[in-house]
C-alpha positions as CSV (number, residue, x, y, z in Angstrom):
1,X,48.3,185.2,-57.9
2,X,46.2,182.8,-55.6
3,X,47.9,179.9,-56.0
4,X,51.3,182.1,-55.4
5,X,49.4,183.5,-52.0
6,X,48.4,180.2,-50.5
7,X,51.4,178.7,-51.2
8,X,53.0,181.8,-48.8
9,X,50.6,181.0,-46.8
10,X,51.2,177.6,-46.1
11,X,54.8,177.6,-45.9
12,X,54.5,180.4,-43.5
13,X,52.5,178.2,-41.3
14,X,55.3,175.4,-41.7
15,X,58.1,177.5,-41.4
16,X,60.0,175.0,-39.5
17,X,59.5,172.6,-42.3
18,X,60.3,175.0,-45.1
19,X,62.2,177.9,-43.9
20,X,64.2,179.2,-41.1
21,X,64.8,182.5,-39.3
22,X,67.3,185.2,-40.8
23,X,67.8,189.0,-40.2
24,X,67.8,191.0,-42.9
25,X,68.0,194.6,-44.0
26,X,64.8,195.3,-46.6
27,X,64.5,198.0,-49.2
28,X,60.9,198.8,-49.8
29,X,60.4,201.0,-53.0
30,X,56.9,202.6,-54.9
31,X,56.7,205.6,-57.5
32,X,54.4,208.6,-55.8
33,X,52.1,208.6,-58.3
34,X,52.2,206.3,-60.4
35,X,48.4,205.0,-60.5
36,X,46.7,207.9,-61.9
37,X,50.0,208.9,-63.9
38,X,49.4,205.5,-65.8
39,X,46.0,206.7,-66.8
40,X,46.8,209.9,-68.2
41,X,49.5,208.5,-70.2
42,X,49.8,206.0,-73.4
43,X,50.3,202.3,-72.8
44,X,53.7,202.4,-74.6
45,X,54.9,205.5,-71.9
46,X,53.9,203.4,-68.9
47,X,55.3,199.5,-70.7
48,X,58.7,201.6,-71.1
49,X,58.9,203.1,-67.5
50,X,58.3,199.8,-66.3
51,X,60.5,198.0,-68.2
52,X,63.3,200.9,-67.8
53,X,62.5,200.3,-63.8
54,X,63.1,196.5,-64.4
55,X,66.7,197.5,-65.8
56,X,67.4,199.9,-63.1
57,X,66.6,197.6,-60.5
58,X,68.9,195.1,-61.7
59,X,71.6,197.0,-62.1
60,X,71.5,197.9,-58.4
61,X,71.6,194.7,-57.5
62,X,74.7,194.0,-59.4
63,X,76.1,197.4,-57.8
64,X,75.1,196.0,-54.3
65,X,75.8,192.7,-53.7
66,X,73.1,190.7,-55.4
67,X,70.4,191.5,-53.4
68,X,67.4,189.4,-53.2
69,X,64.6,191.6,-55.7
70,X,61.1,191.1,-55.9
71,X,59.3,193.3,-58.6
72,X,55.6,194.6,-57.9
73,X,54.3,196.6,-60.4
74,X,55.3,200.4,-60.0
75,X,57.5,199.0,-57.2
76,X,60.3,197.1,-56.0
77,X,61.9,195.1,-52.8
78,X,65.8,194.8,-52.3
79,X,66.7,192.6,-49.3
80,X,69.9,191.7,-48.1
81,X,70.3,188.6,-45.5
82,X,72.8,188.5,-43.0
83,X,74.8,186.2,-42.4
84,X,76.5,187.3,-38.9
85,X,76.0,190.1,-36.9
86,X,79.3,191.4,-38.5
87,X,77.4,191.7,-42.2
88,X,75.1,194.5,-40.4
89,X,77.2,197.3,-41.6
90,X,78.0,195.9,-45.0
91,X,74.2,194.9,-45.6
92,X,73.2,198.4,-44.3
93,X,75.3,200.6,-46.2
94,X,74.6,198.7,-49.2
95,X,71.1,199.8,-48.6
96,X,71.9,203.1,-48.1
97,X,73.9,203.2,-51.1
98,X,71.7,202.4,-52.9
99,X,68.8,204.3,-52.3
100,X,70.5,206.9,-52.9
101,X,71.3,205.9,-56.2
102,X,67.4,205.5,-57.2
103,X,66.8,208.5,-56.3
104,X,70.0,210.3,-58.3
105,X,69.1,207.6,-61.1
106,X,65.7,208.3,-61.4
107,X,66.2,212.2,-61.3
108,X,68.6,212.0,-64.3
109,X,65.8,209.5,-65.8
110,X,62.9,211.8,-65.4
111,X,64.7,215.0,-66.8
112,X,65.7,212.7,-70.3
113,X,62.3,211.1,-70.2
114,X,60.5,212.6,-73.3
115,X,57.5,212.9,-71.6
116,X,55.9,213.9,-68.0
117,X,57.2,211.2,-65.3
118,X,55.6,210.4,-61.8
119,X,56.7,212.2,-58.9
120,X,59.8,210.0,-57.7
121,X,60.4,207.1,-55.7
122,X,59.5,206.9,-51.5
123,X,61.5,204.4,-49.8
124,X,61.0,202.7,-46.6
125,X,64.0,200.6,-45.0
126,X,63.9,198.3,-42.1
127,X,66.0,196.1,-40.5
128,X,64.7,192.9,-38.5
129,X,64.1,189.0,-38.2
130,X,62.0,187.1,-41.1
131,X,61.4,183.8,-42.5
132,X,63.6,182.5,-45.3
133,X,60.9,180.2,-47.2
134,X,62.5,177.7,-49.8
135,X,58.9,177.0,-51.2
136,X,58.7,173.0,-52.2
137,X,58.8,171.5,-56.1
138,X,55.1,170.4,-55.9
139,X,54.1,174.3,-54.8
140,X,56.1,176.0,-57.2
141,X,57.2,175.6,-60.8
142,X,60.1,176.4,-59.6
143,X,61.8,176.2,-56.1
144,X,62.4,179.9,-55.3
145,X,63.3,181.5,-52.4
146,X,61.3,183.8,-50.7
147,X,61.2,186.0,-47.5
148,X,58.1,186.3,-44.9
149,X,58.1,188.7,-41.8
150,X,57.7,191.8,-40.1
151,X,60.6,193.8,-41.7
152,X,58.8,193.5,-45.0
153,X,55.6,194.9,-43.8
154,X,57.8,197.4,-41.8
155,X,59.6,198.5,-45.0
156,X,56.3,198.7,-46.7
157,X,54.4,201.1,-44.4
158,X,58.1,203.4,-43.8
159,X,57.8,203.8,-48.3
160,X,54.5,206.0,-47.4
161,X,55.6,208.0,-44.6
162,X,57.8,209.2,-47.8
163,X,57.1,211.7,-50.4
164,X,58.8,211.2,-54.0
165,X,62.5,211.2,-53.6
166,X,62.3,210.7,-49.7
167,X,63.4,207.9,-47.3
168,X,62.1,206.8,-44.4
169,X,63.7,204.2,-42.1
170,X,62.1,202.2,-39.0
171,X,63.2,203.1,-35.7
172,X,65.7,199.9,-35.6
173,X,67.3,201.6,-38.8
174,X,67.5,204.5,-36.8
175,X,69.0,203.1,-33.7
176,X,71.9,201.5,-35.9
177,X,72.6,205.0,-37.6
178,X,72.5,206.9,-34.4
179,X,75.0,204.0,-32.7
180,X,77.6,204.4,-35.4
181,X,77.4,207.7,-36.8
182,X,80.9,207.7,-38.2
183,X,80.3,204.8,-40.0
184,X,76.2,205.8,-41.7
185,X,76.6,209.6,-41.3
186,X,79.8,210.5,-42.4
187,X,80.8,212.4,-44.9
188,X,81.8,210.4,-47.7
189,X,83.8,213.2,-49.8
190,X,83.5,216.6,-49.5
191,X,79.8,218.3,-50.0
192,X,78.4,215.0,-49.5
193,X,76.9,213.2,-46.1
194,X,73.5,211.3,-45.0
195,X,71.4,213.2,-42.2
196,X,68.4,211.6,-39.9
197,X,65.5,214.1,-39.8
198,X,62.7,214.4,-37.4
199,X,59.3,213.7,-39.6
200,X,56.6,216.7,-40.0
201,X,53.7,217.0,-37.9
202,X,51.3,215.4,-40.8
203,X,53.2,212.4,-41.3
204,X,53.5,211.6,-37.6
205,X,50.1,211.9,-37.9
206,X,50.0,209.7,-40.6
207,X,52.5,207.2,-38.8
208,X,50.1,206.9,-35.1
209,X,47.3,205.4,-37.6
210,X,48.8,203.1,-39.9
211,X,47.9,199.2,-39.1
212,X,50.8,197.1,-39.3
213,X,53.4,199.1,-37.4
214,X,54.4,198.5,-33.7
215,X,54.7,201.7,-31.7
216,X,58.3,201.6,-31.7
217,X,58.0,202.5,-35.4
218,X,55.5,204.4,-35.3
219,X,57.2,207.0,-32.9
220,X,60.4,206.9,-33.8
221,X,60.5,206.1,-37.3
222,X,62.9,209.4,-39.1
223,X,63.4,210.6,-42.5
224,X,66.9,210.0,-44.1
225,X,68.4,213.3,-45.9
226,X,71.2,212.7,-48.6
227,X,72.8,216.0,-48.3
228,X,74.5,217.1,-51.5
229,X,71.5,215.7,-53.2
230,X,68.9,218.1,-51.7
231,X,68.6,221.0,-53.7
232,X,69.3,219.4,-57.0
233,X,66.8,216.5,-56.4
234,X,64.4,218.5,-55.7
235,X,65.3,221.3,-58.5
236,X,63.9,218.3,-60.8
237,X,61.0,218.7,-63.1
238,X,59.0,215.2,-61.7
239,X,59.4,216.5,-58.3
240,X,57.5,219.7,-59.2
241,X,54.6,218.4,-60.8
């Protein structure tokens, strides 16, 4: 892990020698819960959630485009890079899309699951510019590709302004919803459309204290409500516990 972090490091100090700028849409997700689920449960419940999460995630990435995945523990990142200004939609609803798949996946997962699950997945999304990093042979067994920036950290800090089976989207996210309603907040068959949602008084609260956010974010960052998914999501039994 330290070798991995000061090879980040450096290249993000180079980043005109190893990487270059790209926009990108990032898909920030953690299980509510997890930690001190883990240490109620036996090792074999918490290596098969994990490795049933490492199966789920890849299959969304097949679904949507081959996202770029990075796993961390309880938790995952999707990003998608844009190419042109034109990919924004494509790369958005693909994010969309898919969150709203974890969530519906991980319902169904939690009620077949033969024992108690965490509480659900928050999700933060963010759209913005980071650095593409395409780390050197000599600092890396292998020459991956990784992604440094703002949006990340954005997408990070939006997953815990959301409670198990919520969304949260920074206020760029926001703006692009809000510009092309037809497009993002449609109905997509009938019974089913996506919603924004002004945030609660505590996690406004929440959201003016959190390091790492600009004030944009912090003030008009919105909840994202999948509405045929509402009552049944939250009929589940992890989202009761």
């Amino acid at each position: 892990m330290y070798k991995r972090t000061s090879a980040l490091r450096l290249a993000t100090q180079s980043h005109q020698r190893f990487g270059a700028r790209s926009r990108i849409v990032a898909m920030f997700a953690d299980m509510r819960g997890f930690s001190n689920w883990s240490e109620t449960q036996p090792l074999d419940h918490v290596a098969d959630l994990v490795k049933l999460q490492f199966g789920y995630v890849m299959q969304l990435c097949d679904d949507y485009e081959h996202p770029f995945q990075k796993f961390l523990g309880d938790g995952f990142v999707l990003l998608w890079e844009l190419e042109s200004e034109e990919d924004l939609p494509r790369c958005l609803a693909s994010a969309l899309d898919a969150t709203f798949d974890l969530h519906k996946g991980y319902a169904e997962l939690a009620q077949s699951l033969p024992y108690p699950a965490p509480t659900g997945y928050g999700v933060g999304i963010s759209i913005g510019e980071a650095i593409r990093i395409q780390l050197e042979p000599h600092l890396s067994a292998a020459s991956e590709v990784d992604f440094v920036g703002y949006p990340l950290n954005c997408a990070a800090r939006m997953q815990t302004l959301a409670s198990g089976f919520g969304t949260a989207l920074c206020a760029s996210t926001v703006v692009a919803l809000q510009a092309d309603p037809e497009r993002y907040l449609r109905t997509l068959w009938p019974g089913f459309g996506r919603r924004l949602l002004t945030p609660p008084q505590d996690m406004l609260d929440r959201a003016a204290v959190t390091k790492g956010l600009k004030p944009a974010d912090r003030e008009g960052f919105r909840h994202l409500s999948f509405v045929d998914g509402e009552d049944w999501l939250w009929r589940t039994p992890a989202v009761q516990q």
